[in-house]
N, C-alpha and C positions, 0 to 999 in steps of 0.2 A: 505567541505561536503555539505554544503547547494547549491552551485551549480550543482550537481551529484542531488541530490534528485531532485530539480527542472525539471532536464532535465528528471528521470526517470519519471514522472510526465506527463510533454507536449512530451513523442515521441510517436509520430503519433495521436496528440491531437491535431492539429491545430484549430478544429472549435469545436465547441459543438454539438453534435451526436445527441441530442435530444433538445426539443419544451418545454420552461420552465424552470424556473431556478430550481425546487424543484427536478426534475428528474436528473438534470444535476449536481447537487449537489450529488445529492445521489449513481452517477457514480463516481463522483471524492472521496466522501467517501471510498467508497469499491475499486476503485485503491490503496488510499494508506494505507486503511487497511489492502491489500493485499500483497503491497510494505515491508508496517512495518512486517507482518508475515514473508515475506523470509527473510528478513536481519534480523530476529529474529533466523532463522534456520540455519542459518549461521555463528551466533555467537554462536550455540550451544545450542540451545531452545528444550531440550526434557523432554518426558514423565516416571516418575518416579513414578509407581502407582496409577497413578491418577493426580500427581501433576506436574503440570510445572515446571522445574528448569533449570540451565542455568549451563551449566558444566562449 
């Protein structure tokens, strides 16, 4: 698993898109918050009133 995540990580990441490390940082945050979100949907991460649960 940890080679899957990596890869979903660097595809089509080869250089740093942006000037600075604080910016570039804060891209690769919200990819794999983004990452962690789907495979959270996918394990079955829905909304219950309000609440998040995980069927």
């Amino acid at each position: 698993m940890v080679e899957r995540s990596i890869a979903w990580l660097t595809r089509r990441n080869r250089r740093a898109p942006h000037r600075g490390i604080s910016r570039n940082n804060a891209r690769l945050q919200l990819r794999i918050t983004g990452l962690n979100l789907r495979r959270l949907l996918n394990l079955g991460l829905r909304d219950n009133n309000g609440n998040w649960v995980l069927a």
